[in-house]
C-alpha positions as CSV (number, residue, x, y, z in Angstrom):
1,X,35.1,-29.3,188.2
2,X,31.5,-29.5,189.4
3,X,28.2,-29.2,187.7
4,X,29.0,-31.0,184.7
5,X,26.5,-33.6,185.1
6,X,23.3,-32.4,182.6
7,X,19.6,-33.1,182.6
8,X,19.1,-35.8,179.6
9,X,17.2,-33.2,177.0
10,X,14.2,-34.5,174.7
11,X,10.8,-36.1,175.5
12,X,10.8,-39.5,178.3
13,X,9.0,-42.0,175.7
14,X,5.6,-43.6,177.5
15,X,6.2,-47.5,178.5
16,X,4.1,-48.9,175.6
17,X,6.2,-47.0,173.2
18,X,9.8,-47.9,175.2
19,X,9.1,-51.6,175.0
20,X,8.7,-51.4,171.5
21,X,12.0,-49.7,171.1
22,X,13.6,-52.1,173.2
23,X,12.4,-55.0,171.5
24,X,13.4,-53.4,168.0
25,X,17.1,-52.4,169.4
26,X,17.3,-56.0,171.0
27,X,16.4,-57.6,167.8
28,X,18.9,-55.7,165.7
29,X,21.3,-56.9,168.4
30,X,20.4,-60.4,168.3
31,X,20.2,-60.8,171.5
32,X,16.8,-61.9,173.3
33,X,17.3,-59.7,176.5
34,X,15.8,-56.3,176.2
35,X,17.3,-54.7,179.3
36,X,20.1,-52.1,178.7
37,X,22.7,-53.4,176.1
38,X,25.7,-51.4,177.2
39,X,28.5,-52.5,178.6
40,X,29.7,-51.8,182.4
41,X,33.2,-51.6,183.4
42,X,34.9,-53.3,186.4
43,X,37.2,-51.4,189.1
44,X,40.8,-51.3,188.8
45,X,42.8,-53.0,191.1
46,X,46.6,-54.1,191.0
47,X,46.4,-57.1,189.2
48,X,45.5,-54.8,186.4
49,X,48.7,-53.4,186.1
50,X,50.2,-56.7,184.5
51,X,46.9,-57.0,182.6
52,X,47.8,-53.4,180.7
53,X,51.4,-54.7,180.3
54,X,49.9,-58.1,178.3
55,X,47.2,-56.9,176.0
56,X,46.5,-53.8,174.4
57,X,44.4,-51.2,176.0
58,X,43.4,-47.6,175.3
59,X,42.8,-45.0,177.4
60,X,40.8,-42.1,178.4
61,X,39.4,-39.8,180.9
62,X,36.5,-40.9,182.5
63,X,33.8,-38.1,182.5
64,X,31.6,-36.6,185.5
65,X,28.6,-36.9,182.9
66,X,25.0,-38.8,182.0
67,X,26.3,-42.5,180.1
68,X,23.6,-42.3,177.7
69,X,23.4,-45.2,174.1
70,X,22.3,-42.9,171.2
71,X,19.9,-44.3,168.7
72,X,19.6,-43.4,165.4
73,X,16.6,-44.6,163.7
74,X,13.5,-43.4,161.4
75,X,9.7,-43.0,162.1
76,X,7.0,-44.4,160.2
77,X,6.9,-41.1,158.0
78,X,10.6,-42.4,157.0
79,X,12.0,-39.0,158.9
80,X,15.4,-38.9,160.7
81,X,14.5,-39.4,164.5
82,X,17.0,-40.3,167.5
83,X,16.6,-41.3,171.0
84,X,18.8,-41.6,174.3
85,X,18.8,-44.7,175.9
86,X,20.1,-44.2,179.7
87,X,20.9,-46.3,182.2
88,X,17.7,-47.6,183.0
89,X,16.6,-47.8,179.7
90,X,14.4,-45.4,179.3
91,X,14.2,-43.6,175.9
92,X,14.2,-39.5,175.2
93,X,13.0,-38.8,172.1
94,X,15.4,-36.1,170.6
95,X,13.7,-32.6,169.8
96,X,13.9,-29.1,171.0
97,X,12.2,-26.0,170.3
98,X,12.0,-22.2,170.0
99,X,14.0,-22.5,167.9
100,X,13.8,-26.1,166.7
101,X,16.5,-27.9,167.2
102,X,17.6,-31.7,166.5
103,X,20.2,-34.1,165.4
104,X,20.9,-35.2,162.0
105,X,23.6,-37.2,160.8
106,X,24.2,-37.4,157.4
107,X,25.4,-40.2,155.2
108,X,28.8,-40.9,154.0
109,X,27.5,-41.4,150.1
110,X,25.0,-38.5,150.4
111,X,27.0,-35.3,149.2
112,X,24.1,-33.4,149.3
113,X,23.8,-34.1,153.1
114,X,20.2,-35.3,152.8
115,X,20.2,-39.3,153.5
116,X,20.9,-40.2,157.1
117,X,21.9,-43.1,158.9
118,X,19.3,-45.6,160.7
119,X,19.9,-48.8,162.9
120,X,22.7,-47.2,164.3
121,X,23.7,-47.5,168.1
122,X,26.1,-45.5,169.6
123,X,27.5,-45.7,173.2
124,X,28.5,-42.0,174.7
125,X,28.4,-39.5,177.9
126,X,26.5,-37.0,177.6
127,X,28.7,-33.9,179.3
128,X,28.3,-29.8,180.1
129,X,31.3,-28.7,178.9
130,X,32.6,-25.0,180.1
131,X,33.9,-23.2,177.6
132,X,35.8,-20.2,178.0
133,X,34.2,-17.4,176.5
134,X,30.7,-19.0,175.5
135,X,27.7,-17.7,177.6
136,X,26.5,-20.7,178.8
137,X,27.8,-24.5,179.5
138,X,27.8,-26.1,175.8
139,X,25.8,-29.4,176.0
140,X,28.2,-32.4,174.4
141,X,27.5,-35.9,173.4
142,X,31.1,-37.5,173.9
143,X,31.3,-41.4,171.7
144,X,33.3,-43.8,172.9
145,X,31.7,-47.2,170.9
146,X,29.4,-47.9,168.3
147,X,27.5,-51.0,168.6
148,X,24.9,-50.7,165.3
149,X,26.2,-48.9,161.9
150,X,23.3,-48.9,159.2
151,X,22.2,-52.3,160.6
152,X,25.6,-53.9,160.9
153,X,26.3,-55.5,164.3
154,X,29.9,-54.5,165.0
155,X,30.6,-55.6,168.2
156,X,32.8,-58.5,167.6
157,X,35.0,-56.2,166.0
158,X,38.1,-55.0,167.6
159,X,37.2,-51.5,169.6
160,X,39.4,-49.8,167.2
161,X,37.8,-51.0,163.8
162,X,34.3,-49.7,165.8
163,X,36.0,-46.4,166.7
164,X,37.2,-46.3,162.8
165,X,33.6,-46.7,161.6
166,X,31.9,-44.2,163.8
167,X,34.9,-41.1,162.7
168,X,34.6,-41.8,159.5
169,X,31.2,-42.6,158.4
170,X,29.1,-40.6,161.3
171,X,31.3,-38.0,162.6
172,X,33.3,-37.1,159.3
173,X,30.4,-36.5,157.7
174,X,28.5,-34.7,160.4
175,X,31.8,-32.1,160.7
176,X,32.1,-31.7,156.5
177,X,28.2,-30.6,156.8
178,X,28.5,-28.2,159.4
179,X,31.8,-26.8,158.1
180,X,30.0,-26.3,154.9
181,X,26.3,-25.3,156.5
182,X,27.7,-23.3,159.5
183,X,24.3,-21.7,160.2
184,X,22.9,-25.8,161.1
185,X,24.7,-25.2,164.1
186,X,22.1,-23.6,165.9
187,X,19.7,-26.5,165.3
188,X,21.9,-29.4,166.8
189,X,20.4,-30.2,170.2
190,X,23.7,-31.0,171.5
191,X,27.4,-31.5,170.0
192,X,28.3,-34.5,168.9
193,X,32.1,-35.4,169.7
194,X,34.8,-38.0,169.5
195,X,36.0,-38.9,173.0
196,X,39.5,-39.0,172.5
197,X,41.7,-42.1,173.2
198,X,45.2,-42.8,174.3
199,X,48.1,-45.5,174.6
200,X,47.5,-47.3,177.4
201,X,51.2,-45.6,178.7
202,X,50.2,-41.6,178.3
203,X,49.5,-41.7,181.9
204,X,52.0,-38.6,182.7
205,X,50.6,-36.1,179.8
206,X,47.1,-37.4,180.6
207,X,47.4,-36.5,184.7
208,X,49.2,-33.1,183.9
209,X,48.4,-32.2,180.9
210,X,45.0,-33.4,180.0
211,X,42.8,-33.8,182.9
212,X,43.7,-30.4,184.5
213,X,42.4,-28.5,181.0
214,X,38.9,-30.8,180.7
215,X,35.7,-28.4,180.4
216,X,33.7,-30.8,182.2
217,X,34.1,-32.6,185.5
218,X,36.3,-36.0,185.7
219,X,36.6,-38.6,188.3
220,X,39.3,-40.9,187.2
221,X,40.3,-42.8,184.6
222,X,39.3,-45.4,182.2
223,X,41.1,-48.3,180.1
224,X,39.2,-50.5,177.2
225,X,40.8,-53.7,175.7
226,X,41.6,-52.6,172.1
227,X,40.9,-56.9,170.5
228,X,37.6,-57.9,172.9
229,X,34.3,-57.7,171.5
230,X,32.2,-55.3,172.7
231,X,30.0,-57.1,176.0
232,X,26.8,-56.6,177.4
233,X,26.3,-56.2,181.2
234,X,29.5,-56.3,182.9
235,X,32.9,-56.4,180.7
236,X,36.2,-57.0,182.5
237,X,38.5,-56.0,179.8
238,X,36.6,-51.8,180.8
239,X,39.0,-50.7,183.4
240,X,37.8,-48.1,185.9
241,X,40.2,-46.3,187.7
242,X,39.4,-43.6,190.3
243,X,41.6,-42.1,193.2
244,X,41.6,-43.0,196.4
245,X,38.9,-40.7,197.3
246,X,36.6,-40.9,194.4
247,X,35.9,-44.9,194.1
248,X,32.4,-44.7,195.4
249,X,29.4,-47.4,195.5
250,X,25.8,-47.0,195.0
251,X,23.4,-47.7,197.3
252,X,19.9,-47.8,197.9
253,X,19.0,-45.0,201.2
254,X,17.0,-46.4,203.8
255,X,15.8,-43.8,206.2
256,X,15.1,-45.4,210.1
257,X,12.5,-44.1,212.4
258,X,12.5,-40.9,214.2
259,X,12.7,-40.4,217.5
260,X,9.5,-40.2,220.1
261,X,8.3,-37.4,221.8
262,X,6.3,-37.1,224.2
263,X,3.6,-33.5,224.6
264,X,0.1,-33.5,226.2
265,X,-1.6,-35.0,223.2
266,X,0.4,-37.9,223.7
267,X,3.9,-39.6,221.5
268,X,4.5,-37.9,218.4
269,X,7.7,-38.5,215.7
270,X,10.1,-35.1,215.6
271,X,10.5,-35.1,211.8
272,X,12.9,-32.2,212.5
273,X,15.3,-35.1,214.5
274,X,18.1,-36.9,212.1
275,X,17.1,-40.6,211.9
276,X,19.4,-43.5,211.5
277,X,20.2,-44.2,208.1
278,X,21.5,-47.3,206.7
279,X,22.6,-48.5,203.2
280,X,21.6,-51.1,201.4
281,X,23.1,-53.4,198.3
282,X,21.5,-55.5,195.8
283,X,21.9,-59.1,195.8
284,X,19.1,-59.7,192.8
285,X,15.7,-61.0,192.6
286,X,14.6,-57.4,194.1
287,X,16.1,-58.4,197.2
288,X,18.4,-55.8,199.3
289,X,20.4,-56.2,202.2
290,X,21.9,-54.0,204.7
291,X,25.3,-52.6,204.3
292,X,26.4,-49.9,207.0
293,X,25.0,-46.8,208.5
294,X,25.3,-43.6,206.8
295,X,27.4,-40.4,208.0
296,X,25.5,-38.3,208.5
297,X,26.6,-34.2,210.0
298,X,23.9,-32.3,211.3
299,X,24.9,-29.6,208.6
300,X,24.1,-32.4,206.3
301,X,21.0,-33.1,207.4
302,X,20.2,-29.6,207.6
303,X,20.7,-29.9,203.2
304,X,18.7,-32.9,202.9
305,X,15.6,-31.4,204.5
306,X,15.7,-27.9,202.6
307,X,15.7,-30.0,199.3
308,X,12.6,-30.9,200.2
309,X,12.3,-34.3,198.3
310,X,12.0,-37.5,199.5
311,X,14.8,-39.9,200.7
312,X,14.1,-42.6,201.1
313,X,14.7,-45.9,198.4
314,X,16.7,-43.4,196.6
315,X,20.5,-44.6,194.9
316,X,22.8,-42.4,196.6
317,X,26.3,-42.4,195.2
318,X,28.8,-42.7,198.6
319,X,32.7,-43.0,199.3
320,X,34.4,-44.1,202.5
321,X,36.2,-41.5,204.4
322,X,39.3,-42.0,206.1
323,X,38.0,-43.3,209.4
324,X,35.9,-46.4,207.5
325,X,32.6,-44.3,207.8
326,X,30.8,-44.0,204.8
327,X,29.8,-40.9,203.4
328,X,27.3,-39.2,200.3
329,X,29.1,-38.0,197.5
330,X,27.9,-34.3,197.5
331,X,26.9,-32.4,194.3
332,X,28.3,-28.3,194.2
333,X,26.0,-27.4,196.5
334,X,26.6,-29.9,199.0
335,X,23.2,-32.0,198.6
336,X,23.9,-35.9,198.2
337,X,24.8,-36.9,195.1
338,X,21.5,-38.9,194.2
339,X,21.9,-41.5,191.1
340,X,17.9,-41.5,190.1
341,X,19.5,-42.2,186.5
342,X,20.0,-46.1,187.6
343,X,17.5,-48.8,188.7
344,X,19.1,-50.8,191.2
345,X,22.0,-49.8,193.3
346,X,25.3,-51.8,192.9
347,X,25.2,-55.3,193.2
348,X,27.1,-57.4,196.1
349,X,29.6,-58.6,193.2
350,X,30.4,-55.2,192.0
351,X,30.6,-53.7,195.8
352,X,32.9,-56.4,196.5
353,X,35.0,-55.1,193.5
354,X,35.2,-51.8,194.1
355,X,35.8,-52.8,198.4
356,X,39.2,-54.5,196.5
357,X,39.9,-52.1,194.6
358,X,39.8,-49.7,197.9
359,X,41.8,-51.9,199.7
360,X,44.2,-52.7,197.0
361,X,44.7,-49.2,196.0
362,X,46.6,-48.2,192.4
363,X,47.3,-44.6,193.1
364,X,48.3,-41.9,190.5
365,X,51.8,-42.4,191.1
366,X,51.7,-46.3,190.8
367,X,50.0,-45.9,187.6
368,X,52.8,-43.5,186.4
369,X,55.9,-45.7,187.4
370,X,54.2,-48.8,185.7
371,X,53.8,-46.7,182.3
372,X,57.8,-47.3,180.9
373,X,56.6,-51.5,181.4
374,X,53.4,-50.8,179.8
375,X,55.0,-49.0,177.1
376,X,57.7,-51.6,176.3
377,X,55.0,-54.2,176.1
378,X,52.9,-52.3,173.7
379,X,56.2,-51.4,171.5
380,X,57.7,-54.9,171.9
381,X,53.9,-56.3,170.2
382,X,54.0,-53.3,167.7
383,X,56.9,-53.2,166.0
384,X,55.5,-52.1,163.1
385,X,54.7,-48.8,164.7
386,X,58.3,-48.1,164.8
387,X,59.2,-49.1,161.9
388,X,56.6,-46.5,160.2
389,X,57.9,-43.8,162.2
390,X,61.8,-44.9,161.0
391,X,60.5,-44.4,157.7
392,X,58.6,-41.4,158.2
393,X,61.4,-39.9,159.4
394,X,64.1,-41.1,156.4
395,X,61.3,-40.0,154.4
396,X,61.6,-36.4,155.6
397,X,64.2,-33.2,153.9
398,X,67.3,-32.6,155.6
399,X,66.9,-29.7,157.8
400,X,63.0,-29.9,157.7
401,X,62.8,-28.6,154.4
């Protein structure tokens, strides 16, 4: 499904103001880098296969969305404020109006729905879903970590245990008040939602069951390593999976010259002409280097030049087509899919990733053959999980009464 990608909503904080924020999150974290804290995942390749047979992993869809960290924090006033934290770390400071709207998430030992949680940092996707009926897309806010509760670092924890504190001291809460206070509804600037996990072996439901009813847009998969800490930068126990045609690398557009013509007055440059463009990758210390050319089809061009924007040093998300050429990922309207949400494009180590990953292709299929190994690992570690179920079911009246 297209056109689930949303515009991040609040107020871009000015630089002054961001630095401080990034200082204060970094401190909380202990860590002395202030860049973006959140965690990247690798692609998947078919050495991963044994890797979800040995350890325990969960799975979910991944989302066509905004990754976004939400922070929940006060101002000096001691009010309730919260801010996204995107990919290149900017902050949006959470507020809407006509009518107001906001976020607040009450506190576990508040009944009265009043006290709210601070130093809290949650990791999410921020999602347009399409839901049948409603009048317009409903903006979502789908968690999938929490790095921060109520000043409490939690990332060593196992993802589970972080998962456990985020349902039931954040979102439990958050659902009793608006269960109880439906009229708040209309003053939440978004929805704030438990992304759903899976066993690592729920690969047939989740291909044709799950991802087909998804209100938003979905490019592949994605698998987390239940017992490793929680890592900033890149973590190789995240496990993206894409098809075939959706693993994609971004690069940084650089357009060539045009070509010469010649009139009385002398050369001129036909801006109306395709130029040559190539793509570039990162190699750090601001240095780029060149990649390939881009694909380009005069009816593409034709779309670039009626957006009217500029091109060139953009990140453009691209795939490579079936003949080796590589070509922009297009949005619903067929204009390149532009990732102005990152700073840098990929770097070489994560386009060499991704070039395996290509090469060494897992398809659907493979993934669904290797799930009855995957699942005899899990249940051969977990006995205990069959053991509860024998006794839940002992446990149960004949006949279901």
């Amino acid at each position: 499904m297209n056109g689930s990608v949303p515009q991040i909503p609040g107020v871009k904080a000015e630089e002054r103001l961001a630095r401080d924020f990034r200082r204060e999150v970094a401190n909380l974290l202990n860590r002395n880098n202030v860049g973006f804290p959140g965690a990247q995942p690798v692609s998947f390749a078919r050495h991963h296969l044994d890797e979800l047979c040995r350890r325990d992993y969960f799975l979910c869809e991944k989302t066509d969305g905004i990754r976004c960290l939400l922070y929940c924090t006060q101002d000096q006033r001691n009010q309730e404020i919260h801010y996204l934290i995107d990919r290149k770390n900017d902050y949006y400071f959470l507020q809407g109006a006509s009518p107001p709207k906001f976020l607040h998430f009450p506190h576990h030992e508040d009944p009265s729905f009043q006290r709210f949680h601070t130093e809290t940092l949650l990791d999410g996707e921020l999602v347009l879903d399409f839901v049948k009926g409603a009048p317009k897309p409903v903006l979502r806010y789908l968690v999938f970590d929490c790095l921060l509760f109520d000043g409490e670092i939690l990332m060593q924890k196992p993802l589970d245990k972080r998962l456990a504190r985020f349902r039931e001291f954040i979102h439990r809460p958050l659902r009793t008040m608006l269960h109880k206070f439906p009229e708040e509804r209309q003053h939440q600037l978004f929805e704030v939602v438990f992304k759903e996990m899976d066993k690592p072996y729920a690969l047939e439901n989740m291909f044709n069951i799950k991802l087909p009813s998804l209100p938003h847009g979905n490019d592949g998969l994605v698998f987390t390593c239940k017992d490793t800490p929680y890592v900033f930068g890149t973590d190789e126990h995240i496990l993206k999976w894409k098809p075939a045609h959706e693993n994609s690398i971004d690069f940084k557009l650089r357009l060539g010259t045009f070509p010469i013509l010649q009139d009385e007055e002398g050369p001129y440059e036909d801006f109306e002409a395709m130029p040559d463009f190539t793509l570039l990758v990162y190699h750090g210390d601001n240095r780029y280097e060149p990649f390939a050319p881009l694909y380009i089809t005069d009816e593409d061009w034709q779309i670039m030049k009626r957006l009217g924007q500029v091109l060139d040093g953009r990140i453009i998300e691209c795939y490579r087509d079936e003949e080796g050429r590589w070509q922009f990922k297009k949005e619903h309207d067929g204009s390149p899919r532009f990732r102005d949400d990152k700073l840098e494009a990929n770097h070489i180590s994560t386009v060499n990733k991704v070039l395996q990953s290509i090469s060494d292709a897992v398809s659907q299929e493979d993934l669904i053959a290797a799930a009855p190994a995957i699942m005899r690992a899990w249940k051969a570690r977990h006995p205990e999980e069959e053991e509860a179920k024998r006794r839940h079911a002992q446990a149960r009246p004949p006949n279901g009464h």
